[in-house]
Every structure is written in structure tokens, then in C-alpha cells.
C-alpha positions in Angstrom: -97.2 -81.6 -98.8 -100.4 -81.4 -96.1 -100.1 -85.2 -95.9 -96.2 -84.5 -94.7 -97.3 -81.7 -92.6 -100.1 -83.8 -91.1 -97.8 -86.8 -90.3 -94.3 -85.0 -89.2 -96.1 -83.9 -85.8 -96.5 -87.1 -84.3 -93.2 -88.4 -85.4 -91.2 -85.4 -84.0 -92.8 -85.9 -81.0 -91.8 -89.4 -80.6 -88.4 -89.2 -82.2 -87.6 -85.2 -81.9 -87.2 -82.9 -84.7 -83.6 -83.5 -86.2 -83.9 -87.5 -85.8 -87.4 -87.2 -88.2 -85.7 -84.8 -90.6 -82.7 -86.2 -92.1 -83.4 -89.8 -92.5 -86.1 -89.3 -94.1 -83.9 -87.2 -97.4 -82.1 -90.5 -97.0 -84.7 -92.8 -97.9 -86.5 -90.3 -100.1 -83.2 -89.2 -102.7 -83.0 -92.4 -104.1 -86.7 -92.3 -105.2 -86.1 -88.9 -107.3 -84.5 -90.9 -109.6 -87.4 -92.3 -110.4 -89.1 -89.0 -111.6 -87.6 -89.4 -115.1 -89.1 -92.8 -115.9 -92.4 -90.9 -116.0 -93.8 -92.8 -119.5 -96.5 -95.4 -119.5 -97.8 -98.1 -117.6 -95.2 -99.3 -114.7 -93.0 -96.8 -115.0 -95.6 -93.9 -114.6 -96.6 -95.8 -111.5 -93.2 -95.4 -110.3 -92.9 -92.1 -110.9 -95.7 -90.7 -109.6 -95.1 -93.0 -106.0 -91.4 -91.1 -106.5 -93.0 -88.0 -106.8 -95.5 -88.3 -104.2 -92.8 -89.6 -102.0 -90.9 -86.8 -102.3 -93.6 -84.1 -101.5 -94.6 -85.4 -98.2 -91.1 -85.1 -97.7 -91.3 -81.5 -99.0 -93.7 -81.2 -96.1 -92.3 -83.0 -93.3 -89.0 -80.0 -93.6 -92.0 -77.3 -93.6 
């Protein structure tokens, strides 16, 4: 989440609030569907991008 926070504030600046807020659910709900793969080797890796993906984006609607 402090990686979100730390890189929404330039974007909103340069985009605006609203524009930097829901595109980003767009590109980011496909990747929760990669949560449930969480097992070894290349699917772990997914997973774990998914689910860092999706807490920056946690932090960016902070």
C-alpha cells in the first residue's frame, strides 16, 4: 500500500484524481484472479505479482 500511496501523487497530478482512479481497477481485476493459483513455482510467482498488484492499488484509492 505505501508504494501506491507514494506513486498516486504524481499521477493525480498529471492526470487528475478520477482519471488515476478507475482505470487502474480495470487493469488490476483481472490480476485477482490470479490469487488462487498461489501453489509452487510459476504459479506462486503469479500470484504474489497479482497480489502485489492489487495492494498498490489498495493504496492508490487511499
Amino acid at each position: 500500500m505505501l508504494l501506491g500511496s507514494l506513486v498516486v501523487r504524481p499521477l493525480a497530478v498529471r492526470a487528475g484524481e478520477g482519471r488515476v482512479m478507475w482505470p487502474g481497477g480495470l487493469v488490476v481485476a483481472p490480476f485477482g484472479f490470479l490469487v488462487p493459483l498461489m501453489d509452487r513455482g510459476a504459479g506462486l510467482c503469479a500470484a504474489a505479482l497479482a497480489w502485489l498488484l492489487i495492494t498498490v492499488k489498495a493504496g492508490v484509492d487511499n
